[in-house]
GUVEXTI-8288 format. One record per atom (N, C-alpha, C): residue number from 1; residue in one letter; chain; x, y, z. Coordinates in steps of 0.02 Angstrom, whole numbers, plus 50000, padded with zeros to 5 digits. Atoms other than C-alpha are relative to their C-alpha. Layout:
% GUVEXTI-8288
{NUM, 'a', 'A', {X, Y, Z}} ...
//
This chain:
% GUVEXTI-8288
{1, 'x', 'A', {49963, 50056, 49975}} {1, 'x', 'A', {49563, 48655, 51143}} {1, 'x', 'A', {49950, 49948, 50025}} {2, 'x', 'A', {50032, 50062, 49961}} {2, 'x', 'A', {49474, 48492, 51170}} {2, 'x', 'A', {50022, 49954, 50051}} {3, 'x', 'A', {49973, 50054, 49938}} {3, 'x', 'A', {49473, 48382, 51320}} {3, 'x', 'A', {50027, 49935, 49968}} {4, 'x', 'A', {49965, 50073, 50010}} {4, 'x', 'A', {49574, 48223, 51326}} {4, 'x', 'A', {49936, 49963, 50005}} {5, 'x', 'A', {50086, 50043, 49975}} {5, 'x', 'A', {49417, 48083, 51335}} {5, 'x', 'A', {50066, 49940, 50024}} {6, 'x', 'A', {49973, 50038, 49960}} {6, 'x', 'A', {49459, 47959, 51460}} {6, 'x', 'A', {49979, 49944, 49998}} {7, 'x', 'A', {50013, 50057, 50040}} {7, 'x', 'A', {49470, 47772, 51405}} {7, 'x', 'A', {49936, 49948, 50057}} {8, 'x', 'A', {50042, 50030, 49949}} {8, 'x', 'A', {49321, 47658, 51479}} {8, 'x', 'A', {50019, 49947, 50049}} {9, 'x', 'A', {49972, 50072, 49943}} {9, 'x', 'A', {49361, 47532, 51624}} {9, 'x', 'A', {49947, 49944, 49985}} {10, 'x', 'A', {50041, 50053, 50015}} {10, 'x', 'A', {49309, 47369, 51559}} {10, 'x', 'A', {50011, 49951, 50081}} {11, 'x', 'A', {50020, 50040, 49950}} {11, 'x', 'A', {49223, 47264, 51716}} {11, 'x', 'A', {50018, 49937, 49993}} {12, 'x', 'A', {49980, 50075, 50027}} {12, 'x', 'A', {49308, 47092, 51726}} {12, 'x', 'A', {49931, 49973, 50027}} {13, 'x', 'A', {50031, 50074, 49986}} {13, 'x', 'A', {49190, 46949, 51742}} {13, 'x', 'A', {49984, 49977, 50062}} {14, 'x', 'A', {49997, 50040, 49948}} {14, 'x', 'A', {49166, 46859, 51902}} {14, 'x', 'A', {50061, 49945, 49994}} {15, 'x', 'A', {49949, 50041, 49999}} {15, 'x', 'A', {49309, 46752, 51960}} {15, 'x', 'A', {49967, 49918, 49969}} {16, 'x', 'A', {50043, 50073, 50012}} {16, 'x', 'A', {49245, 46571, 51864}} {16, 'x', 'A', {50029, 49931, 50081}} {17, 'x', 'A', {49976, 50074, 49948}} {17, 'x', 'A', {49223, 46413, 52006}} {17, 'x', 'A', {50002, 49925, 49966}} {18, 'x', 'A', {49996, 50060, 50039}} {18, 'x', 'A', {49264, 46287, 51908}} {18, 'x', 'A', {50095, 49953, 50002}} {19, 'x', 'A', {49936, 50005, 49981}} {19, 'x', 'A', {49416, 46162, 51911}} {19, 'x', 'A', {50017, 49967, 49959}} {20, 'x', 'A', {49955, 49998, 50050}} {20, 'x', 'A', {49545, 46154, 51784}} {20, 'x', 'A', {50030, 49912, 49996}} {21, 'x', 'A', {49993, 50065, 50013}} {21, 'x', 'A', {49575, 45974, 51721}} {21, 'x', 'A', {50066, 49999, 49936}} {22, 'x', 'A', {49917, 49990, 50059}} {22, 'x', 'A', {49720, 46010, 51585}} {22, 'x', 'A', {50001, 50056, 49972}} {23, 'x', 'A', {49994, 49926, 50013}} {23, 'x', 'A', {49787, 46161, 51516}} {23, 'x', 'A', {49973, 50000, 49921}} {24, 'x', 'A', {50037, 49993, 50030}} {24, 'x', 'A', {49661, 46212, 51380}} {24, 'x', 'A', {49944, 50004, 49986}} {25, 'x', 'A', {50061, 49997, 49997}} {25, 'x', 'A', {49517, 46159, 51441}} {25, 'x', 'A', {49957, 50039, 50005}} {26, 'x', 'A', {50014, 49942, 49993}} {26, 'x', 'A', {49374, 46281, 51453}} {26, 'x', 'A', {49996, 50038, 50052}} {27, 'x', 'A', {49991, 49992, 49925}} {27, 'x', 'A', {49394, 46305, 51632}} {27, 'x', 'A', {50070, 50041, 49995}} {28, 'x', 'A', {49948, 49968, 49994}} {28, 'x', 'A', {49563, 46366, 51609}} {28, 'x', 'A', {50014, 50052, 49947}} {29, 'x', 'A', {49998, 49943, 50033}} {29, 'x', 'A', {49520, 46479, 51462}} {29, 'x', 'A', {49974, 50039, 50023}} {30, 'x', 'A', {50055, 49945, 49975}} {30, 'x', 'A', {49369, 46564, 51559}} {30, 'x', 'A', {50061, 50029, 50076}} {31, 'x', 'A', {49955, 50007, 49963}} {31, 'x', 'A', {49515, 46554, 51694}} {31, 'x', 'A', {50062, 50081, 49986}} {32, 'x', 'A', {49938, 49959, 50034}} {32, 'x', 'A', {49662, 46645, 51580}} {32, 'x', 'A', {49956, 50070, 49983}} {33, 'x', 'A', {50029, 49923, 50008}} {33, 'x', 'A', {49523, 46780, 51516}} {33, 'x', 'A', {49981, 50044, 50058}} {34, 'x', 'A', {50023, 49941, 49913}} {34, 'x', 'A', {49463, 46840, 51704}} {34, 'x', 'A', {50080, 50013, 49993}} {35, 'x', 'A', {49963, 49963, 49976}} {35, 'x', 'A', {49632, 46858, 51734}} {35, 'x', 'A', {50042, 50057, 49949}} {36, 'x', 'A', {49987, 49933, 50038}} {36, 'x', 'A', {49674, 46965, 51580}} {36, 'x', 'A', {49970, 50055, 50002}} {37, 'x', 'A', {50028, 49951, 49993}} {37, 'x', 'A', {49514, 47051, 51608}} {37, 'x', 'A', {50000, 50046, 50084}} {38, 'x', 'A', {49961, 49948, 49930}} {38, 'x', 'A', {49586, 47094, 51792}} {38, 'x', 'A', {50046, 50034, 50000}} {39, 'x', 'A', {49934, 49945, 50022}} {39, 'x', 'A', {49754, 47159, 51719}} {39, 'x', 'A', {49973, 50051, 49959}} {40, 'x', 'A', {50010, 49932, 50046}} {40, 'x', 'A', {49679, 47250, 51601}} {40, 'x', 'A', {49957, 50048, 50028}} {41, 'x', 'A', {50041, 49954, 49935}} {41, 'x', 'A', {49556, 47333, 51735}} {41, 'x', 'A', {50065, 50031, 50042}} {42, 'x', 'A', {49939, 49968, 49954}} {42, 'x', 'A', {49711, 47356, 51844}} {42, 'x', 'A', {50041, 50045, 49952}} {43, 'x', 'A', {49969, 49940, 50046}} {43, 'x', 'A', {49815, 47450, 51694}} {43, 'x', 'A', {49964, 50053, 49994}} {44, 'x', 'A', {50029, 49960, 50009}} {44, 'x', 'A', {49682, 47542, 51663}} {44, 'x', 'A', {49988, 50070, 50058}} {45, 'x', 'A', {49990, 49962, 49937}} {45, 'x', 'A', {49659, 47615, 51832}} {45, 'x', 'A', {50059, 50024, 50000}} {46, 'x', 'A', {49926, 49958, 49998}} {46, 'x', 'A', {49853, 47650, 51854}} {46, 'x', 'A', {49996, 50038, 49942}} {47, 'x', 'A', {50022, 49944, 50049}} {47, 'x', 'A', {49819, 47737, 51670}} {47, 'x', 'A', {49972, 50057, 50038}} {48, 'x', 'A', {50059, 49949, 49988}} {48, 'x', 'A', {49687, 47836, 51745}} {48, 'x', 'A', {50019, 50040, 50048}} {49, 'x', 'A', {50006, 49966, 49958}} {49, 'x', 'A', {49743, 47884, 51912}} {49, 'x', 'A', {50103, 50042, 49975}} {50, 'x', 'A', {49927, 49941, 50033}} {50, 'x', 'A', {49929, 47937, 51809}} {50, 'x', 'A', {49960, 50066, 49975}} {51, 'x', 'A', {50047, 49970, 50055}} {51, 'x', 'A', {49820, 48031, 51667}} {51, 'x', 'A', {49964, 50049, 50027}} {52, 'x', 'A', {50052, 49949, 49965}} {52, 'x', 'A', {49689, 48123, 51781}} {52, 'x', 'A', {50042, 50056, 50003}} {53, 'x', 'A', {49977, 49984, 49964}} {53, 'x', 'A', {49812, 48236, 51872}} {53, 'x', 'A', {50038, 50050, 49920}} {54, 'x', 'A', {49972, 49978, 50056}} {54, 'x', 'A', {49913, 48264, 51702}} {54, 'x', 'A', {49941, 50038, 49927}} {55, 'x', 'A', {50067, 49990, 50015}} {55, 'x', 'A', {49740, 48285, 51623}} {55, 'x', 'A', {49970, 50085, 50010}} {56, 'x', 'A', {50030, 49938, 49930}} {56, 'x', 'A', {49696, 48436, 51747}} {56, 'x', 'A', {50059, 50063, 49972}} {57, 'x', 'A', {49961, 49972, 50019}} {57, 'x', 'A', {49858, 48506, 51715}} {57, 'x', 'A', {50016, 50028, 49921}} {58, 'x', 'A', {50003, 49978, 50105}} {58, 'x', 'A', {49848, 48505, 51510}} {58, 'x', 'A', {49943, 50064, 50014}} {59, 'x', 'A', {50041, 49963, 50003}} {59, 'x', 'A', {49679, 48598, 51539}} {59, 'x', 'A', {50020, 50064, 50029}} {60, 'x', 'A', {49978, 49925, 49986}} {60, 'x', 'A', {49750, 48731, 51647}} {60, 'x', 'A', {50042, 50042, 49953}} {61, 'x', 'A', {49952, 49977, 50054}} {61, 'x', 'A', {49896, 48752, 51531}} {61, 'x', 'A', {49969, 50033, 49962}} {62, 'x', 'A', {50030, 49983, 50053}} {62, 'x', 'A', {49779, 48760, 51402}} {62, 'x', 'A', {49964, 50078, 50019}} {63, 'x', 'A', {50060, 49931, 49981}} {63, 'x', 'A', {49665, 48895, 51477}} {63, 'x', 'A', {50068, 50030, 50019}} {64, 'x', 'A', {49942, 49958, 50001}} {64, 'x', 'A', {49847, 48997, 51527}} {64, 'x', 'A', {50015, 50035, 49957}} {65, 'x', 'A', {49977, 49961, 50076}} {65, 'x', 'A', {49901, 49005, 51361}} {65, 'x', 'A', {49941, 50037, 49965}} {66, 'x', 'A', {50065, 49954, 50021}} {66, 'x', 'A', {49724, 49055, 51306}} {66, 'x', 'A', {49972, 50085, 50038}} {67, 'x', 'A', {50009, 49935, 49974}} {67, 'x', 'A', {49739, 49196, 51432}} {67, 'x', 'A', {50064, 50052, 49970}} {68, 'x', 'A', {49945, 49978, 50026}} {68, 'x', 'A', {49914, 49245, 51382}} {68, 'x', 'A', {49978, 50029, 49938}} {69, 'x', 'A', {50017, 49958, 50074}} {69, 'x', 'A', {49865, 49263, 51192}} {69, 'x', 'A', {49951, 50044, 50002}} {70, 'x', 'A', {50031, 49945, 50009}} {70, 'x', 'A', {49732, 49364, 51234}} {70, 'x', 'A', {50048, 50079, 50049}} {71, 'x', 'A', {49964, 49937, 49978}} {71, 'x', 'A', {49855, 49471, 51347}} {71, 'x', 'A', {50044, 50031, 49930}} {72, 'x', 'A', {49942, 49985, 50035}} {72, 'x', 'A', {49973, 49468, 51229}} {72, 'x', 'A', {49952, 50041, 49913}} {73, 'x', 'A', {50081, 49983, 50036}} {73, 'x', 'A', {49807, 49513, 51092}} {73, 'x', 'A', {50005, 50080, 50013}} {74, 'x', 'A', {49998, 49919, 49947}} {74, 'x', 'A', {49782, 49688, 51202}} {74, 'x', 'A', {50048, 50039, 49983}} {75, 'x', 'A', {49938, 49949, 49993}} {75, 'x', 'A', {49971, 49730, 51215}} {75, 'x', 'A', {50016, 50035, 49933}} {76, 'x', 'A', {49964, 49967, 50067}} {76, 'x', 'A', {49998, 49728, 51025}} {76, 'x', 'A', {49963, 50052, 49981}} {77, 'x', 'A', {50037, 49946, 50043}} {77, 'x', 'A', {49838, 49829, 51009}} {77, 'x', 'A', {50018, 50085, 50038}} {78, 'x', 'A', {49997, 49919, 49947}} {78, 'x', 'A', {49887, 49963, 51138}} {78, 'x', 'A', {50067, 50027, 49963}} {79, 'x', 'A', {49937, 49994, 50014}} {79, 'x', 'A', {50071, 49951, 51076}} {79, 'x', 'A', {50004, 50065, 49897}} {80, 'x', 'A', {49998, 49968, 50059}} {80, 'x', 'A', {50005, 49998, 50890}} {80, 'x', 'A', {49970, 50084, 49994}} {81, 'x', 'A', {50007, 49935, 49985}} {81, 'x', 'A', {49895, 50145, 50952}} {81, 'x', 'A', {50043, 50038, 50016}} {82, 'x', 'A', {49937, 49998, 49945}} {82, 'x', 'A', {50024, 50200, 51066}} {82, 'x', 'A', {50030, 50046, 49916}} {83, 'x', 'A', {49957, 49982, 50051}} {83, 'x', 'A', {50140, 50197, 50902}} {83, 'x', 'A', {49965, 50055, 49947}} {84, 'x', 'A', {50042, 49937, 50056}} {84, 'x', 'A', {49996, 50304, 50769}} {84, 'x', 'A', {50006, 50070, 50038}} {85, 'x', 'A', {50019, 49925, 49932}} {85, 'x', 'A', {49966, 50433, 50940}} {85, 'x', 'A', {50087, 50009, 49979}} {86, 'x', 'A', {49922, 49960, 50004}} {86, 'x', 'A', {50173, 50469, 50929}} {86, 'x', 'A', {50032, 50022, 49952}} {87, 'x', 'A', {49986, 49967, 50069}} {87, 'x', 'A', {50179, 50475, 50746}} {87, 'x', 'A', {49966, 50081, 49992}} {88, 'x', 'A', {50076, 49935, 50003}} {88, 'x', 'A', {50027, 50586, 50731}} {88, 'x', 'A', {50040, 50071, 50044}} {89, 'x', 'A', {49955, 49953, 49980}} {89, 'x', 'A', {50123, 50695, 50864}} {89, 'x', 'A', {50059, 50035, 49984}} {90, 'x', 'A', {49937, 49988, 50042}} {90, 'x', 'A', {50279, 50698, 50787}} {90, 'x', 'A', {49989, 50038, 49940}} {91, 'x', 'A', {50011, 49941, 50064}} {91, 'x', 'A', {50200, 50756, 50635}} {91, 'x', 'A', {49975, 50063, 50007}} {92, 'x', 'A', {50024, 49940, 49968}} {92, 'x', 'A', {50090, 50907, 50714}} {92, 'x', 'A', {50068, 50048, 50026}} {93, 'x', 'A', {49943, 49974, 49988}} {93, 'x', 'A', {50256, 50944, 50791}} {93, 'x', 'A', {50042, 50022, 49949}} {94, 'x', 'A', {49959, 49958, 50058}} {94, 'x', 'A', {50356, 50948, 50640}} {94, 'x', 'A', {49973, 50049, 49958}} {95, 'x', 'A', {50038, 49961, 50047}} {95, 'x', 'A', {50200, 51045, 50542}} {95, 'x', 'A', {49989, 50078, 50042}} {96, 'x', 'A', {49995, 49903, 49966}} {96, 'x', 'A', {50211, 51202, 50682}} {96, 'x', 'A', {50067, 50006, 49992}} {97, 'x', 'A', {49936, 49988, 50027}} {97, 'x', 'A', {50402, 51186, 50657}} {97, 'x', 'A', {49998, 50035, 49957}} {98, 'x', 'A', {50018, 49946, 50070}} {98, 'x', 'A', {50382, 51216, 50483}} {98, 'x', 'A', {49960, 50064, 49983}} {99, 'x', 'A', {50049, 49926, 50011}} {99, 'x', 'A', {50240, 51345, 50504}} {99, 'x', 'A', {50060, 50044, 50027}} {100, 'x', 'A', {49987, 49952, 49935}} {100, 'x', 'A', {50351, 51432, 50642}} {100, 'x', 'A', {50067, 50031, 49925}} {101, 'x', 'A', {49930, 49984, 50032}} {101, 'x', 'A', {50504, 51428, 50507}} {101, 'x', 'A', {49975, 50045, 49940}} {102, 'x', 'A', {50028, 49964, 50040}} {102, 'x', 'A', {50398, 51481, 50367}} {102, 'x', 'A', {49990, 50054, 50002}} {103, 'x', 'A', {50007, 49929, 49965}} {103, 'x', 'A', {50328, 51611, 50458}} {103, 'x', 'A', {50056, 50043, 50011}} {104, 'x', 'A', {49952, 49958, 49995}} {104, 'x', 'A', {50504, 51684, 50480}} {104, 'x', 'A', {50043, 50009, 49968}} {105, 'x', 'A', {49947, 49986, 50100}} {105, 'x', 'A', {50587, 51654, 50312}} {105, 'x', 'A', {49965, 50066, 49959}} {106, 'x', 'A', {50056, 49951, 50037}} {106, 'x', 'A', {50413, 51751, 50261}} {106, 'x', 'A', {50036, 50059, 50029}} {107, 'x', 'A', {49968, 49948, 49959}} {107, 'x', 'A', {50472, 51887, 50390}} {107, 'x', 'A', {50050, 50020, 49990}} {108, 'x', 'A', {49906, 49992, 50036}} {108, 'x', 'A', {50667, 51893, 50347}} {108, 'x', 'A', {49980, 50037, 49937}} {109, 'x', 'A', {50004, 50002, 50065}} {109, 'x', 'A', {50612, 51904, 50164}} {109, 'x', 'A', {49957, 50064, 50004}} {110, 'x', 'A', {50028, 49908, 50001}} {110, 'x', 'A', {50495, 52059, 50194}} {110, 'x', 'A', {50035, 50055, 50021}} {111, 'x', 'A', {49959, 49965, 49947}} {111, 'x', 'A', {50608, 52136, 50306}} {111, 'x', 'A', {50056, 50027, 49942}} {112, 'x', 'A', {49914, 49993, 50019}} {112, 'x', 'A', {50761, 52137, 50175}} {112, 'x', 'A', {49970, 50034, 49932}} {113, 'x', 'A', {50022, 49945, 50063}} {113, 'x', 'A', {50634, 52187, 50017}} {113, 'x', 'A', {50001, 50084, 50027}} {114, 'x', 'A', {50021, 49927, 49979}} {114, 'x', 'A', {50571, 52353, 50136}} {114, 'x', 'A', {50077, 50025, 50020}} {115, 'x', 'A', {49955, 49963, 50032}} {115, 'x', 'A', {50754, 52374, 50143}} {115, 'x', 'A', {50017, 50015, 49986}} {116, 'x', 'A', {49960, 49978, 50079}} {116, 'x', 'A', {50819, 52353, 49989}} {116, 'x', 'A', {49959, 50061, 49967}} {117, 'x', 'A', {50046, 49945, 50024}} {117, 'x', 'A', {50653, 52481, 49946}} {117, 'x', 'A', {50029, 50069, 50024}} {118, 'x', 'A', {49993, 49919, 49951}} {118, 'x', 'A', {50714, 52614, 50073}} {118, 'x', 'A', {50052, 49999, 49978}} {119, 'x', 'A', {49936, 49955, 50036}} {119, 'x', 'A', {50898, 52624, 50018}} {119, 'x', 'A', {49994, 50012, 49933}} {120, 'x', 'A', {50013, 49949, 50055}} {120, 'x', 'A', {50848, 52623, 49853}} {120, 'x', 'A', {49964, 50056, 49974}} {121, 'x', 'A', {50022, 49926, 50005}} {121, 'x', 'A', {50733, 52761, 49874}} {121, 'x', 'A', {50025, 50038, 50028}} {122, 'x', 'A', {49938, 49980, 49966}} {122, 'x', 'A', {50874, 52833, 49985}} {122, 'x', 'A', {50036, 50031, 49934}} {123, 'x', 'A', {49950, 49977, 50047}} {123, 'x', 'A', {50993, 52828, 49849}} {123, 'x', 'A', {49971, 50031, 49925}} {124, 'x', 'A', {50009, 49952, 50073}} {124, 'x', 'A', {50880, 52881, 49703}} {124, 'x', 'A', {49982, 50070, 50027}} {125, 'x', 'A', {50029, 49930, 49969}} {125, 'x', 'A', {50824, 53039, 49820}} {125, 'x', 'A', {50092, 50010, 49993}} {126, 'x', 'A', {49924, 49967, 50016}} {126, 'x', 'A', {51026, 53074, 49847}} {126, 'x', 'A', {50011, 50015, 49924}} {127, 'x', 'A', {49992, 49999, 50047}} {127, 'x', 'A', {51064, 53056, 49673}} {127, 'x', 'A', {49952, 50062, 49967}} {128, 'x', 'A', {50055, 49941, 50002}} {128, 'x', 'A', {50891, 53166, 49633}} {128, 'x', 'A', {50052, 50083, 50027}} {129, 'x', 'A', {49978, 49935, 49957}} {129, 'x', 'A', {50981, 53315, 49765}} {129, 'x', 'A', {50076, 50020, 49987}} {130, 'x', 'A', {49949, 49973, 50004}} {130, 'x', 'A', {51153, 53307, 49682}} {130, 'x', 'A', {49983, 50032, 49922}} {131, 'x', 'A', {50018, 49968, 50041}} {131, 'x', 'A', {51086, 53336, 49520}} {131, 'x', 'A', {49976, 50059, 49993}} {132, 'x', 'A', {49994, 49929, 49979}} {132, 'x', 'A', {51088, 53511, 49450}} {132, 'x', 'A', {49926, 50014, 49959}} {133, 'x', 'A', {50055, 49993, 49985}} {133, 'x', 'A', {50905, 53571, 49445}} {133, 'x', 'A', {49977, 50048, 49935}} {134, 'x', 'A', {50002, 49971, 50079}} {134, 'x', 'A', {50855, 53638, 49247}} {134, 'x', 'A', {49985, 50080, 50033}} {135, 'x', 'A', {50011, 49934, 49997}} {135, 'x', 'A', {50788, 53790, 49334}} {135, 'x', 'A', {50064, 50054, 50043}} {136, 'x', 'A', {49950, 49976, 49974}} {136, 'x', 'A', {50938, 53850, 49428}} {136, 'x', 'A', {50053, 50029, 49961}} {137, 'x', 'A', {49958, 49975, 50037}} {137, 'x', 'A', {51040, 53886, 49288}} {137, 'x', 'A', {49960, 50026, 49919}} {138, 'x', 'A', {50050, 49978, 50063}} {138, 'x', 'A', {50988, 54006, 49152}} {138, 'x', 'A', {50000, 49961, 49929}} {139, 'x', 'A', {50007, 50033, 50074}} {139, 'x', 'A', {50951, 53948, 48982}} {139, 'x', 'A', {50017, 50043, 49955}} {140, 'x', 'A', {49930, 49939, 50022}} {140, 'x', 'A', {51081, 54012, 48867}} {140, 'x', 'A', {49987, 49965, 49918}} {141, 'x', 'A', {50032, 50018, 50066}} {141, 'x', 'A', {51017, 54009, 48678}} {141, 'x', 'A', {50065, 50039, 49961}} {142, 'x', 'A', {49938, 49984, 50046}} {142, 'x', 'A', {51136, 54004, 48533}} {142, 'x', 'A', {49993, 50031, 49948}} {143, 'x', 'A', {50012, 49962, 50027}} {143, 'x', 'A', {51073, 54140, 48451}} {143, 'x', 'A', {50024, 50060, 49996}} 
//
């Protein structure tokens, strides 16, 4: 932000001593210019002593907002970490979820094969013990 530049105060003249003999003469031009170059000294001042004050005030503004955007700079960067750190968590979280679930589908699923193994070696041993045993009954030739 650049400063305002503040306009120069032009120095009137010396009041001229001279005495005005008809309106035009050069007496009454060197006359008419002092007194423009006194108004325009006097505007200038009331310019200046408005301007200063409002002047002072732009610059603070200015430097405010230059603090602001850098606050505001900071917040978004904390705001975006902030946001990766809760993802990042969220995901670690959902990835022991899943381990934890995995881990016990795996478990279920072993659990129900060493089942299904034991009754069916259950039931082929029954089956085995109702059956009648080749040596228990003589062998009867058709001769």
């Amino acid at each position: 932000m650049q400063p305002i530049a503040q306009p120069q105060l032009t120095l009137p003249a010396q009041n001229p001593d001279c005495l005005v003999w008809f309106a035009g003469d050069p007496c009454d031009q060197t006359l008419q210019q002092y007194r423009q170059a006194v108004e325009q000294r006097q505007q200038q001042e009331w310019q200046a002593s408005v301007a200063d004050p409002l002047r002072k005030q732009i610059a603070e503004q200015q430097r405010q907002i230059g603090d602001q955007q850098n606050q505001i700079k900071t917040l978004q960067l904390r705001i975006e970490s902030r946001t990766v750190e809760a993802v990042q968590n969220e995901a670690r979280h959902l990835a022991v979820l899943n381990g934890i679930g995995a881990s016990i589908g795996a478990t279920l699923a072993f659990l129900v094969a060493v089942a299904g193994f034991r009754r069916l070696a259950r039931s082929a041993a029954r089956q085995h013990e109702q059956e009648p045993t080749a040596s228990a009954e003589p062998a009867r030739s058709f001769f």
